[in-house]
N, C-alpha and C positions, 0 to 999 in steps of 0.2 A: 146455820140454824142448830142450837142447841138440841138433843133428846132431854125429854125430861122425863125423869123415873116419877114414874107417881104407883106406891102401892096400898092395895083395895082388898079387900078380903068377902068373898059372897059365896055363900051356901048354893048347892045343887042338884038334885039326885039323880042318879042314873035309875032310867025307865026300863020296863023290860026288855025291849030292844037294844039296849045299851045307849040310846039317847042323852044326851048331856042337856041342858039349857044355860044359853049362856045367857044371864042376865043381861034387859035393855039397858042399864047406865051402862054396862062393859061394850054391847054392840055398839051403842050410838057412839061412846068417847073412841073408841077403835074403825068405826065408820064399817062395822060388818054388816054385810045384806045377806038377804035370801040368797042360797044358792051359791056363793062365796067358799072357796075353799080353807080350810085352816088345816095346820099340820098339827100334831099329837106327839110330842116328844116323851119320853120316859126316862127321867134323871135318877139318882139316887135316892131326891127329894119328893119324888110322885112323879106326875104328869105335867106336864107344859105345854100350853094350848098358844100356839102363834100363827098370826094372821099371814096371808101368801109374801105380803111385802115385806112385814120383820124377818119372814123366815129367808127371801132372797137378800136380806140387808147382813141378816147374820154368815149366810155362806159368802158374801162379800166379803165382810168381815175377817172372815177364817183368811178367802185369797189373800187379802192383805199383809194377814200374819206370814204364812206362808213364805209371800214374794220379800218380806221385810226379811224374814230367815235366812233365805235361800242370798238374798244381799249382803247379810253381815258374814255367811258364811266364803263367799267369795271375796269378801274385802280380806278373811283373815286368809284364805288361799295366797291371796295376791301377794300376802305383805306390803314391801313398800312397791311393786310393781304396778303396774297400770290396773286397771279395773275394766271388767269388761263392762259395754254397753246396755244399760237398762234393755234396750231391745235385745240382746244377747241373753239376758236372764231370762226375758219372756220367751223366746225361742226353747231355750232351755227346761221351762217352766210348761210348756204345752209339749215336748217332747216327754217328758216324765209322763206328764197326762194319758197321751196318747197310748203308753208301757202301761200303763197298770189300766186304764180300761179296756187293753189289750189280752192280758193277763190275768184278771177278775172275771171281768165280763166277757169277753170275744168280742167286744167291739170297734172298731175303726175311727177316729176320730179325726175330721179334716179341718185345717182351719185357713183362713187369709191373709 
């Protein structure tokens, strides 16, 4: 299934409470309800307003780059050597994880 970019442009003003409205054509084509969380990003460009599943598709996304990196980087380790196993990267790759939200945050990360 394709994404298809479609862009829209619609006026909106911030209310005293810092309230936004997001116009009904953008709720209904985006399927946002009452109560629905969205995320608030801050680019260089303004604000970015994304719905909870773009925003889990985009940090997907990111993992993807990420593990696709961390592969060419070991293909050029390797040379002409073996390669280690995709399960090897992902070990590798939740080991990293587990260091820096160790080291950011204090926190403990366990996986399966």
């Amino acid at each position: 299934m394709a994404l298809q970019r479609v862009s829209q442009s619609f006026t909106s003003f911030v209310q005293r409470k810092g309230q936004v409205t997001i116009p009904l054509t953008l709720r209904k084509s985006l399927n946002i309800q009452p109560g629905d969380e969205v995320y608030l990003k801050q680019s260089e460009n303004g604000i970015l307003i994304t719905t909870k599943n773009l925003e889990r598709l985009a940090r997907f996304n990111e993992a993807l780059d990420e593990l696709s990196d961390l592969i060419a980087q070991k293909e050029a380790e390797a040379g002409d050597g073996e390669l280690p196993s995709l399960a090897a990267v992902i070990e590798e790759i939740r080991e990293q994880r587990t260091q820096i939200l160790a080291e950011k945050y204090g926190v403990g990360v366990g996986h399966a």
